[in-house]
C-alpha positions as CSV (number, residue, x, y, z in Angstrom):
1,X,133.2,98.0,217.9
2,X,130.6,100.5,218.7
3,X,127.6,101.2,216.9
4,X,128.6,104.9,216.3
5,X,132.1,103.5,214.5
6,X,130.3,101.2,212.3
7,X,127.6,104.1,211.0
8,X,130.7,105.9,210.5
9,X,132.3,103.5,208.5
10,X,129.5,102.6,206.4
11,X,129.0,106.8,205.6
12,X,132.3,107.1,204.7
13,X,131.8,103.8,202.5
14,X,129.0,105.1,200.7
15,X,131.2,108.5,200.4
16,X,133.7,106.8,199.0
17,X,131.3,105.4,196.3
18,X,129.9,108.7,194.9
19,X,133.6,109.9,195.1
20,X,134.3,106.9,192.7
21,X,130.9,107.8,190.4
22,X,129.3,111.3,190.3
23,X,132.4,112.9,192.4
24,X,135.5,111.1,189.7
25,X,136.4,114.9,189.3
26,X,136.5,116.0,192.3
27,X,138.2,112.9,194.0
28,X,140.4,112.8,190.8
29,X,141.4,116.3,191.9
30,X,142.4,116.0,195.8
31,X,143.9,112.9,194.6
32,X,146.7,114.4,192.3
33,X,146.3,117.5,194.6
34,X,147.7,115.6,197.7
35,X,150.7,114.5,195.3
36,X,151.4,118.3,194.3
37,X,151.5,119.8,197.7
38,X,155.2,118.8,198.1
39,X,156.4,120.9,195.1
40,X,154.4,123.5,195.7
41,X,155.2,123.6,199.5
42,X,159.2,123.5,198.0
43,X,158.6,126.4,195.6
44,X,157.2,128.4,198.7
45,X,159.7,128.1,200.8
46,X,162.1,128.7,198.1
47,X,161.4,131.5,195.9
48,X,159.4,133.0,199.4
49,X,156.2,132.7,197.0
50,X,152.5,132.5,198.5
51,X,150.3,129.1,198.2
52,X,148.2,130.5,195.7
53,X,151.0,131.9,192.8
54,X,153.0,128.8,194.0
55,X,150.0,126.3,193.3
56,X,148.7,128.3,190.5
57,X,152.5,128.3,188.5
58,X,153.0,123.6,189.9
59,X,149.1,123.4,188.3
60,X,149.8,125.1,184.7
61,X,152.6,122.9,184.7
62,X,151.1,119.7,185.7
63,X,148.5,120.8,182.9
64,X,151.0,121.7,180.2
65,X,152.7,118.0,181.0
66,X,149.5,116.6,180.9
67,X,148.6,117.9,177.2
68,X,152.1,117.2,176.2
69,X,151.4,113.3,176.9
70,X,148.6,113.2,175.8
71,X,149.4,114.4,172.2
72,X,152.5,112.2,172.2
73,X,150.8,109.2,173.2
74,X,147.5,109.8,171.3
75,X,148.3,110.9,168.4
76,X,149.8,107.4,166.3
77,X,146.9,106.0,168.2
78,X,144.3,107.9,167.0
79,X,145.3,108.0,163.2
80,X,145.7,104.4,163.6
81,X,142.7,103.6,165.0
82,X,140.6,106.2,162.3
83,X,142.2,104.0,159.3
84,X,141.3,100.7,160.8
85,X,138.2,101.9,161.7
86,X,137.7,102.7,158.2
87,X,138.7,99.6,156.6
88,X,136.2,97.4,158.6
89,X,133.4,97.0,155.7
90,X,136.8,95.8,153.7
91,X,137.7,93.2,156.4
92,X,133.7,92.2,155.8
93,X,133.6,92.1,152.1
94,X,136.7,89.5,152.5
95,X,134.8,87.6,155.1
96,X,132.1,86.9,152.7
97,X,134.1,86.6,149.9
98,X,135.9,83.3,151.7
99,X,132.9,82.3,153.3
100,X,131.3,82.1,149.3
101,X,134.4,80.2,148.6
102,X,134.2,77.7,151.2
103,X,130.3,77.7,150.5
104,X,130.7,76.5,146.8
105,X,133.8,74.2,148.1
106,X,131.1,72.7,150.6
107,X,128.5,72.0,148.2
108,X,130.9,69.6,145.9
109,X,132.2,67.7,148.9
110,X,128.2,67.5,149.6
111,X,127.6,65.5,146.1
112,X,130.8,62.8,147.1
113,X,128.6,61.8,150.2
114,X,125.2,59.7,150.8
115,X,122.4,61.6,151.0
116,X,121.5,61.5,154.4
117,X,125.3,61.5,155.4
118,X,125.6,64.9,153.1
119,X,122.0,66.3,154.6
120,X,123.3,66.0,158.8
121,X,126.9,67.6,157.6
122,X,125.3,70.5,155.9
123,X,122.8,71.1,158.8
124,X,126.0,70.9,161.2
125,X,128.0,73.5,159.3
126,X,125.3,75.4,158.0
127,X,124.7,76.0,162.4
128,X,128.3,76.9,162.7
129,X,128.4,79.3,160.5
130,X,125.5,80.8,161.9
131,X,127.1,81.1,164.7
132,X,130.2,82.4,163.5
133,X,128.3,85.0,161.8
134,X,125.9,85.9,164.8
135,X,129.3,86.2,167.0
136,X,131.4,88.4,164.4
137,X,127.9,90.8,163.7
138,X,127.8,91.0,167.4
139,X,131.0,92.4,167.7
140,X,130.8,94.6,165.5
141,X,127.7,95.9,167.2
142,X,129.1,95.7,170.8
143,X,132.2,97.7,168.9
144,X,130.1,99.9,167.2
145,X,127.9,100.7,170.0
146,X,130.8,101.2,172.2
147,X,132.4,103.8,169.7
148,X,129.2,105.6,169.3
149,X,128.4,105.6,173.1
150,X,131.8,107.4,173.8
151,X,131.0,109.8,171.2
152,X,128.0,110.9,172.7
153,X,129.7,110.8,175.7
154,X,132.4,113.5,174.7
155,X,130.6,116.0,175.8
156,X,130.2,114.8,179.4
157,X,133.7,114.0,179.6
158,X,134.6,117.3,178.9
159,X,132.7,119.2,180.9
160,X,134.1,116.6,183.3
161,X,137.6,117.2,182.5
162,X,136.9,121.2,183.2
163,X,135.2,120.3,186.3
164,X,138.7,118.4,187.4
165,X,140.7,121.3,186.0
166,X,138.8,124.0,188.3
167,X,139.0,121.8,191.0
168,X,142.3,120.9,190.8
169,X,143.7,125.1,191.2
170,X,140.6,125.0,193.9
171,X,141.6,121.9,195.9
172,X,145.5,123.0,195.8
173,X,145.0,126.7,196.7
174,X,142.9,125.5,200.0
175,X,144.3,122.1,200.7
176,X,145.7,123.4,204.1
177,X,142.6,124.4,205.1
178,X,140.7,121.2,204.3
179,X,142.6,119.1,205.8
180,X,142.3,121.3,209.5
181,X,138.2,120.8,208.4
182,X,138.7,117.4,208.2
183,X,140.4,116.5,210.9
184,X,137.9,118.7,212.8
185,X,135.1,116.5,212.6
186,X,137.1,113.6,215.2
187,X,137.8,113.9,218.4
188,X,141.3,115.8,219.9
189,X,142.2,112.5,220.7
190,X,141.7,110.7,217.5
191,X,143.3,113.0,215.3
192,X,147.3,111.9,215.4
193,X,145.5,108.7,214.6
194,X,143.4,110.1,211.7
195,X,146.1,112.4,210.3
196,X,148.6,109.1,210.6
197,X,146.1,107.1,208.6
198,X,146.0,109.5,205.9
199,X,149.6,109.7,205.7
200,X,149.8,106.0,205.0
201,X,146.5,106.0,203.0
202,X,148.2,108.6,200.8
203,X,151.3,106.0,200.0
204,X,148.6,103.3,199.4
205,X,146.2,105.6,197.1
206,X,150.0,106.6,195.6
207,X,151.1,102.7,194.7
208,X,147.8,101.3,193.6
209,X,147.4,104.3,190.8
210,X,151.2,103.5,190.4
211,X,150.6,99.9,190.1
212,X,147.2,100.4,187.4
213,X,149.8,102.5,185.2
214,X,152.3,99.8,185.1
215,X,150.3,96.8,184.5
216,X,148.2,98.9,181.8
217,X,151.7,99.6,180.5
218,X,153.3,96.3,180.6
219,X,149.8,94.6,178.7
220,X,150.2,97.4,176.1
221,X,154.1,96.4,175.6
222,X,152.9,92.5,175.6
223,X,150.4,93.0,173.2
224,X,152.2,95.2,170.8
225,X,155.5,93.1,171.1
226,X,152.9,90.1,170.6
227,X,151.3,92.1,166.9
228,X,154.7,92.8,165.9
229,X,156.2,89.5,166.3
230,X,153.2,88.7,164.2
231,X,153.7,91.5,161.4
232,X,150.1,92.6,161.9
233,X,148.8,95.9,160.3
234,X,148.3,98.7,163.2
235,X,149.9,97.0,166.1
236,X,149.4,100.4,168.1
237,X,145.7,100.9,167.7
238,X,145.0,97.3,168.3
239,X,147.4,97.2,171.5
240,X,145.5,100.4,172.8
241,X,141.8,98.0,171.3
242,X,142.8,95.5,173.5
243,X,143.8,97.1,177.1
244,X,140.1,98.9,176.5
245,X,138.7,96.0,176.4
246,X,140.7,94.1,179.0
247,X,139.1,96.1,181.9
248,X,135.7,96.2,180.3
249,X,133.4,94.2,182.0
250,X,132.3,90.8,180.6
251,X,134.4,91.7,177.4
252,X,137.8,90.8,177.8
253,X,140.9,90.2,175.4
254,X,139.5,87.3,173.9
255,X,137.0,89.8,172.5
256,X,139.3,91.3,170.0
257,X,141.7,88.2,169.8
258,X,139.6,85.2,169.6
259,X,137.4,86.6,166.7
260,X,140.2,88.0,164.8
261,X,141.8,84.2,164.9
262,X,138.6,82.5,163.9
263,X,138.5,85.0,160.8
264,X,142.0,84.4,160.0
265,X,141.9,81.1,160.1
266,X,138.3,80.5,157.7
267,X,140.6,83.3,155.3
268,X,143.5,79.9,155.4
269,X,145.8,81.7,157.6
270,X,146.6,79.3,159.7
271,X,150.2,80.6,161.3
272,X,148.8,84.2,162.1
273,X,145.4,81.9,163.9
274,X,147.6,80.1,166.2
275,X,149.7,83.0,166.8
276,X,146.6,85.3,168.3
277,X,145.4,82.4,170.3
278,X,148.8,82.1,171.5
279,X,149.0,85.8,172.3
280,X,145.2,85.7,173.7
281,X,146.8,83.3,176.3
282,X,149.8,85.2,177.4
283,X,148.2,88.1,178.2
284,X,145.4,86.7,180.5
285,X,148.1,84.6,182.5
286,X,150.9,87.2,182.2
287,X,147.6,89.5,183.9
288,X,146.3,86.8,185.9
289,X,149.7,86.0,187.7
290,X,151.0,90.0,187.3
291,X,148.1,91.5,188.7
292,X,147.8,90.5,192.3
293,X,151.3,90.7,192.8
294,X,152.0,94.1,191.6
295,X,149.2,95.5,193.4
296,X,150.3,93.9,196.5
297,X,153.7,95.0,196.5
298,X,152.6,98.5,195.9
299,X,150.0,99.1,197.6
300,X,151.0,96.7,200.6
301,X,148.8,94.5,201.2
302,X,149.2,90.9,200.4
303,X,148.0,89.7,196.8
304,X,145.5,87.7,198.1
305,X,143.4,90.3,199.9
306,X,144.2,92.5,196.8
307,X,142.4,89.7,194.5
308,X,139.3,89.3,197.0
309,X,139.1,93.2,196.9
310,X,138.9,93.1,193.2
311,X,136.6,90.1,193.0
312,X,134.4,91.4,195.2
313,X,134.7,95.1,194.2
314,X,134.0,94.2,190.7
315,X,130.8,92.0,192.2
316,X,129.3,94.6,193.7
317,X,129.5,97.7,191.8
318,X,131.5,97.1,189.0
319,X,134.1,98.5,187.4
320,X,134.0,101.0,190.4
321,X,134.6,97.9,192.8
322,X,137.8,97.0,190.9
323,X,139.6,100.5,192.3
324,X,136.7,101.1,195.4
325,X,137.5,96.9,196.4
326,X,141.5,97.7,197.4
327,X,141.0,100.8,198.7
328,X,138.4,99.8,201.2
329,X,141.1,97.1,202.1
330,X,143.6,99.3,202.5
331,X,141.7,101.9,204.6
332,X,140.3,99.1,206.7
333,X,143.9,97.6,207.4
334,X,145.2,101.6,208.2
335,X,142.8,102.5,210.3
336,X,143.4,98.7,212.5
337,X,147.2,99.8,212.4
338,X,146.7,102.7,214.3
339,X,144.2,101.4,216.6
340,X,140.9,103.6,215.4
341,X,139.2,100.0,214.4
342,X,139.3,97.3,217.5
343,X,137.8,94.4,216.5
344,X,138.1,90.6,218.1
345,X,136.3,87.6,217.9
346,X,135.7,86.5,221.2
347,X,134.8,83.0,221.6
348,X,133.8,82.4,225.3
């Protein structure tokens, strides 16, 4: 491989990286744009339309669906999530209620036991429940914080969203044209090969997004079929709680499930403690075993480059890395397809 092909792989790696950062909007855009040119190219030929009313008339409409989801979907969510959100100092006034229960409990087992024997068990439990109590207030920090962070971030997001929006009619109404500027910058010669690798790179891009949709979906119906077996309050705002924090870095589901159990359980509730821990655990394997095999299967590639893409995607950068890791895969294993990458290890 020449030196000119690998500076033009890693430009169009770093390319892909602000696309994935600073440029979401705009990628988001040619994205969803490549996936509207068939209708729009339909209604054209048609109703005899031009590619601007005919893009401008599939856009509103993608729009309008969009909205119409989003209210559908959001709003049980929402109202859910606003009423748990304000019964949290409740939840903490029960917490300390039962932990000066157990306190008072404590302190006559204390007077049964030898005074040394009654000083160690005291020091033991009085560190645990330190602990507990450093671990739940730091939740609710890390919660809070998170809530409050995406407040302040509304703004941005929106001007975001109209950024995507403008882009979207803009990207749609030229696409044609970008693509002949794109293909312009490699050779004569190169181009079937370019234009074949963005053909298969659009099926890819296609059935990864496909495959993110259906295993967020399928961890939201676990989750919520898990909260309803166990005849939890707001099983839709906790579902939606815990796919936030599934793809969170460093947080996780154990984040929301593992505290929630420990409270139960100090409260006495044993069943609804080993219930969560038992959910906790079907949802990491079910996404541990579901995960690499749905994105392989859509986005096809096997599941074990899929989970070295998102390990080290999510390594590098990450949460970028865990969409930028599979792509790079995939456009690496297009573009040796077609020939455009030669590479071989030769030994003697």
């Amino acid at each position: 491989m020449s030196i000119k092909a690998v500076v033009a792989i890693l430009a169009g790696a770093v390319m892909l990286y602000g696309l994935f950062t600073i440029g979401m909007p705009f990628l988001a855009a040619i994205v969803i744009a490549m996936f509207l040119d068939a209708p729009i190219r339909a209604m054209m030929r048609v109703f005899r339309m031009n590619r601007v009313t005919s893009a401008t008339i599939v856009c509103t409409l993608f729009t309008l669906l969009l909205f119409g989801l989003a209210y559908l979907i959001g709003a049980g969510v929402v109202s859910q999530l606003v009423e748990l959100w304000t019964k949290v100092p409740v939840f903490l006034d029960e917490f300390n209620k039962v932990f000066k229960d157990a306190t008072e409990r404590t302190e006559l087992f204390y007077n049964s036991l030898p005074a040394d024997v009654a000083v160690q068990v005291q020091t033991t439990l009085a560190n645990s429940v330190a602990s507990i109590t450093s671990t739940i207030a730091g939740m609710i920090t890390s919660i809070s914080s998170y809530f409050l962070g995406a407040a302040k971030a509304v703004p941005n997001l929106f001007v975001a969203f109209i950024v995507f929006m403008v882009a979207l009619y803009l990207v749609n109404y030229s696409l044609p044209v970008l693509k002949t500027q794109f293909l312009g910058l490699f050779e004569l010669k190169s181009r079937g090969k370019v234009e074949e690798v963005m053909g298969n790179l659009r099926s890819s891009i296609f059935g990864f997004l496909k495959a993110q949709i259906i295993l967020s979906a399928l961890t939201y119906l676990v989750s919520l079929l898990g909260l309803l077996i166990l005849r939890v309050e707001y099983p839709l705002a906790i579902a939606l709680l815990i796919i936030i924090v599934d793809v969170l870095p460093i947080l996780g589901t154990g984040s929301v499930l593992v505290p929630w159990a420990v409270y139960v359980l100090i409260k006495g509730n044993m069943p609804l403690a080993i219930g969560l821990v038992a959910l906790f655990l079907v949802i990491t394997i079910f996404r541990r075993i579901a995960e690499p095999k749905i994105l392989g299967d859509s986005i096809g590639i096997g599941a074990l480059p899929t989970l070295v893409g998102l390990y080290i995607g999510f390594k590098l950068v990450g949460v970028v890395g865990l969409f930028l890791g599979p792509i790079v895969i995939m456009i690496y294993k297009e573009m040796r397809k077609v020939g455009l990458i030669k590479f071989n290890i030769k030994l003697e």
